[in-house]
C-alpha positions in Angstrom: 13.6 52.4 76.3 13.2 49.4 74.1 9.4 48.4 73.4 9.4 45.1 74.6 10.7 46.5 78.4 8.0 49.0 78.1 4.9 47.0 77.5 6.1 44.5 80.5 6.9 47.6 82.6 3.5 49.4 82.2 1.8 46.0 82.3 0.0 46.1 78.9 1.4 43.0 79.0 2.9 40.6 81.9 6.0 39.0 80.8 8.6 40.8 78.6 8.5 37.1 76.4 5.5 37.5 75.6 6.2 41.0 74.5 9.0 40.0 72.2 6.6 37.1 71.0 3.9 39.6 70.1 6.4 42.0 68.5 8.2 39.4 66.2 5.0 38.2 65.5 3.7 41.6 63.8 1.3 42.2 66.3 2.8 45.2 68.1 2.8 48.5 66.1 4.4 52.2 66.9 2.8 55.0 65.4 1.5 52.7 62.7 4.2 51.0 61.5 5.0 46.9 62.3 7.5 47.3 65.5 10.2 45.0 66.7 11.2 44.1 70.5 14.0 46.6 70.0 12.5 49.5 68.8 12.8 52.6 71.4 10.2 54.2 72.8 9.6 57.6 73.0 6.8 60.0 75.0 4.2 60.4 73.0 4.3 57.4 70.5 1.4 55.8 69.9 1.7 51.7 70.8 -1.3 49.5 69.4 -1.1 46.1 70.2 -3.4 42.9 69.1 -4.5 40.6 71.8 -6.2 37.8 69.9 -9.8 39.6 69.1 -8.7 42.2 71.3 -7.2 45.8 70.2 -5.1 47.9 73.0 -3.9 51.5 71.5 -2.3 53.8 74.3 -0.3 57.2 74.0 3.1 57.1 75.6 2.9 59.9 78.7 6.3 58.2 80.6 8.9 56.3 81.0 10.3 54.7 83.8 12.7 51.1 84.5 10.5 50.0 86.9 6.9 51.2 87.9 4.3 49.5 90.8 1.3 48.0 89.9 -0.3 51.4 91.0 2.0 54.1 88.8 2.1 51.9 85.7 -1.0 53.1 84.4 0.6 56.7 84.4 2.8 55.8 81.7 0.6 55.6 79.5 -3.2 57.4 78.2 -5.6 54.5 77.0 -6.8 55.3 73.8 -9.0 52.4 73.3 -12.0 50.9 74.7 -10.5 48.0 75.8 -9.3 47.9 79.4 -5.6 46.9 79.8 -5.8 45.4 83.3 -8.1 42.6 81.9 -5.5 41.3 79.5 -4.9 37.8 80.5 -1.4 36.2 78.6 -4.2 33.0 78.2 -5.9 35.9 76.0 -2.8 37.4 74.0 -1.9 33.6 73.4 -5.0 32.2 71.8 -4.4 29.0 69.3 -3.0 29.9 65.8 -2.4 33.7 67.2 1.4 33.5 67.5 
């Protein structure tokens, strides 16, 4: 599955432009390396991605093409302390972030 469809499917993030806009802007990483929209995901990558002054790392556990708002969260383990559902795209777009 490509990486931007993954991040609007699990709802790290909301809209899958935003994903590519975060990935071709450098701040979406796989397993510690810079990742484009097309990179594929596998289970058990690790995803980190940089919301403005906020940090969001979470372990791969699924993969689906579509998930509800209430299995979403079980495609992924949250590594960070930062909880995902109170991402705004106001937050990931702050001025001079993209």
């Amino acid at each position: 599955m490509r990486l931007d469809k993954y991040l609007k499917v699990t709802r790290i993030v909301k809209r899958r432009n935003l994903a590519q806009q975060l990935c071709n802007g450098g701040h979406v990483k796989k397993n510690g390396r810079t990742a484009k929209p097309s990179t594929n995901v596998d289970v058990g990558d690790i995803i980190e991605v940089n919301y403005g002054s906020r940090k969001i790392v979470v372990e791969v556990t699924g993969l689906a093409e579509s998930a509800d708002k209430k299995t979403a969260p079980s495609l992924y383990k949250n590594l960070s302390s930062t909880d995902v559902s109170n991402i705004s795209d106001a937050e990931a777009l702050e001025p001079d972030y993209l």
